[in-house]
C-alpha positions in Angstrom: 250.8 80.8 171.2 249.0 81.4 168.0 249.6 78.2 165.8 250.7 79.0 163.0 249.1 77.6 159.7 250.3 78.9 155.4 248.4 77.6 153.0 249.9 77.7 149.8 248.3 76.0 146.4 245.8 74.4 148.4 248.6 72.7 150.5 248.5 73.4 154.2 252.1 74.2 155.6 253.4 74.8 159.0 255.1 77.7 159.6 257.8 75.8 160.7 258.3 74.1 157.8 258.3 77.7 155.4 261.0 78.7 158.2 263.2 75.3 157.8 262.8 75.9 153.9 263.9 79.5 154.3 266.7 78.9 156.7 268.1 76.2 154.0 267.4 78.1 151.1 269.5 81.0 152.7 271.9 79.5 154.7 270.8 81.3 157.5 272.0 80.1 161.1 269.4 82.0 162.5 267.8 81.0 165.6 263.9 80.4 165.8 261.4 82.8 168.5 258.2 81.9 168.8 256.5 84.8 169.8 252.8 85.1 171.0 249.7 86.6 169.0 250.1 90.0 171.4 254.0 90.3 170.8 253.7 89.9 167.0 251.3 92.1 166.2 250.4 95.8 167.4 247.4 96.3 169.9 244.0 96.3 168.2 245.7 94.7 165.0 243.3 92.0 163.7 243.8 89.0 161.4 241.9 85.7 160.4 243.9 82.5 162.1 243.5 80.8 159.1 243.4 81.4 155.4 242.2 78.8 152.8 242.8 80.4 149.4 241.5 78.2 146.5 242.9 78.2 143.0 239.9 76.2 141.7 237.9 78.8 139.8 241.3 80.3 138.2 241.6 76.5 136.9 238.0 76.1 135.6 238.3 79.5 133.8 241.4 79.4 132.1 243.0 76.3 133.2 245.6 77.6 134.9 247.2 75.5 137.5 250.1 76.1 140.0 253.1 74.6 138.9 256.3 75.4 141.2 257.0 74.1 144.4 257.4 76.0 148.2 260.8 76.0 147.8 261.7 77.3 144.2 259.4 80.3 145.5 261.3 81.1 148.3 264.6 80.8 146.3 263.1 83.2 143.8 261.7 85.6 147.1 265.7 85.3 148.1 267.3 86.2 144.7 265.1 89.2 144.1 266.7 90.4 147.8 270.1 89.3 147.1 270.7 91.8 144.1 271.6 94.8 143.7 269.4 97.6 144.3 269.8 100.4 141.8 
């Protein structure tokens, strides 16, 4: 099994944990697969196992700095979904 790893802000989350926020956030009573590298993703599909991004240089250039949690992002991922489409 591929571990799974989501950085966010410089945080390092388990993709358990984005799941557990998800399934709260939505109210989902979904049930949980963990599925191997092979099964996720087509043959020949390549992607780096982990990704580090790094808000520093956005901060020393304009001083910008993140300032919303994991979880008011997802609840903002599932509004936009939950409306209306026109």
């Amino acid at each position: 099994m591929l571990a799974a790893l989501i950085i966010v802000f410089r945080e390092v989350f388990e993709a358990g944990l984005i799941v557990g926020i998800v399934l709260a956030v939505t109210g989902s009573e979904s049930e949980i697969a963990l599925v191997s590298y092979d099964e996720a993703f087509a043959a020949g599909f390549e992607d780096m196992y982990r990704r580090v991004p790094d808000t520093t240089k956005v901060s020393q250039l304009i001083g910008w700095s993140p300032t919303r949690s994991l979880e008011d992002i997802v609840r903002d991922v599932v509004s936009q979904h939950e409306r209306p489409r026109v």
